[in-house]
C-alpha positions as CSV (number, residue, x, y, z in Angstrom):
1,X,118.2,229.7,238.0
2,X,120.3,227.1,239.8
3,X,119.9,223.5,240.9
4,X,120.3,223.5,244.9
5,X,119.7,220.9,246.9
6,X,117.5,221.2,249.7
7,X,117.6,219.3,252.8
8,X,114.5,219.8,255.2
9,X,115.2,219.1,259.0
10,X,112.5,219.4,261.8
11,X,109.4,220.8,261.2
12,X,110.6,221.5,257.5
13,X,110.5,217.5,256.9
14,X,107.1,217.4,257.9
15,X,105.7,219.6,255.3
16,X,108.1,217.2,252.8
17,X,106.4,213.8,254.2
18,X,108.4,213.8,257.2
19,X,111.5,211.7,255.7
20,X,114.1,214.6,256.0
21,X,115.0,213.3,252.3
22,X,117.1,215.4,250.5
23,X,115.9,216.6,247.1
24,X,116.7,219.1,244.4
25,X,115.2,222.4,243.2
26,X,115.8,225.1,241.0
27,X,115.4,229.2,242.0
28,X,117.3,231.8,241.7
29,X,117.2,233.0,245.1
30,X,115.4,232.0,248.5
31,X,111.8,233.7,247.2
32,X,111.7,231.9,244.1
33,X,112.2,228.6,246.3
34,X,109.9,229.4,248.6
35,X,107.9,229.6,245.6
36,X,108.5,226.0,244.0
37,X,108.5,224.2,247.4
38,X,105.4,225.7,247.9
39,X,103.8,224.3,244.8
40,X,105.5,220.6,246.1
41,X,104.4,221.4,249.9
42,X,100.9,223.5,250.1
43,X,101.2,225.5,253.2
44,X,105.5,225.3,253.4
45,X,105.1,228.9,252.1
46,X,103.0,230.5,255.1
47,X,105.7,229.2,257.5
48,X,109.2,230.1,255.6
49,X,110.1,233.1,257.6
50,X,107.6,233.3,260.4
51,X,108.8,229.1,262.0
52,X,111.7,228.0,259.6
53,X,115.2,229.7,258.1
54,X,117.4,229.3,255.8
55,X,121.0,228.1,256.0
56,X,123.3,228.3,252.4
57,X,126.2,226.4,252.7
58,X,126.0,226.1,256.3
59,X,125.5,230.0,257.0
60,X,121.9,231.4,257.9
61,X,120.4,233.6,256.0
62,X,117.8,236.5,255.9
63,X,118.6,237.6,252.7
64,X,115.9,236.2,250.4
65,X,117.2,238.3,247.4
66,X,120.6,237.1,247.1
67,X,121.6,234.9,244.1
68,X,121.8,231.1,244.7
69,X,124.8,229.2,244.0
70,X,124.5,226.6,241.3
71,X,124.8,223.2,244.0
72,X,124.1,225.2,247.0
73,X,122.9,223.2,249.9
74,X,120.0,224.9,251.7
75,X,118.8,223.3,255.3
76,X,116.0,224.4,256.4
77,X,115.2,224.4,260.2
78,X,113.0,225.4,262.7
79,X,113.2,228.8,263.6
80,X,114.3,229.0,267.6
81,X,113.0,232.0,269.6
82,X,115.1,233.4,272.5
83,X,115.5,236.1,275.2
């Protein structure tokens, strides 16, 4: 596990009280976050994925399997559809 700190932007902060504070968590990658701020947010989980992404030190991610680095910054944001 690692200690990342998560900064929710958006529609993220709403789910977080709507601050945008920054706060720390610990997973081992992005479904074992999901996971905890889940438990902190009820209902965060059903929109990870489907209306907000990921970013790890400032590069978006898809990967939910890859390891998290120990301080890691993860932003979350609202997903943007295009065409």
């Amino acid at each position: 596990m690692s200690r990342v700190r998560i900064v929710p932007t958006g529609a993220a902060a709403e789910y977080f009280g709507g601050s945008g504070e920054e706060f720390d968590a610990e997973a081992g990658n992005l479904f074992q976050l999901v996971e905890v701020l889940d438990a902190r947010a009820p209902g965060f989980g059903d929109a990870a994925g489907v209306q907000l992404v990921f970013a790890v030190n400032g590069e978006v991610t898809e990967d939910w399997t890859a390891p998290l680095p120990e301080r890691a910054e993860v932003l979350i944001v609202t997903k943007i559809s295009g065409g």
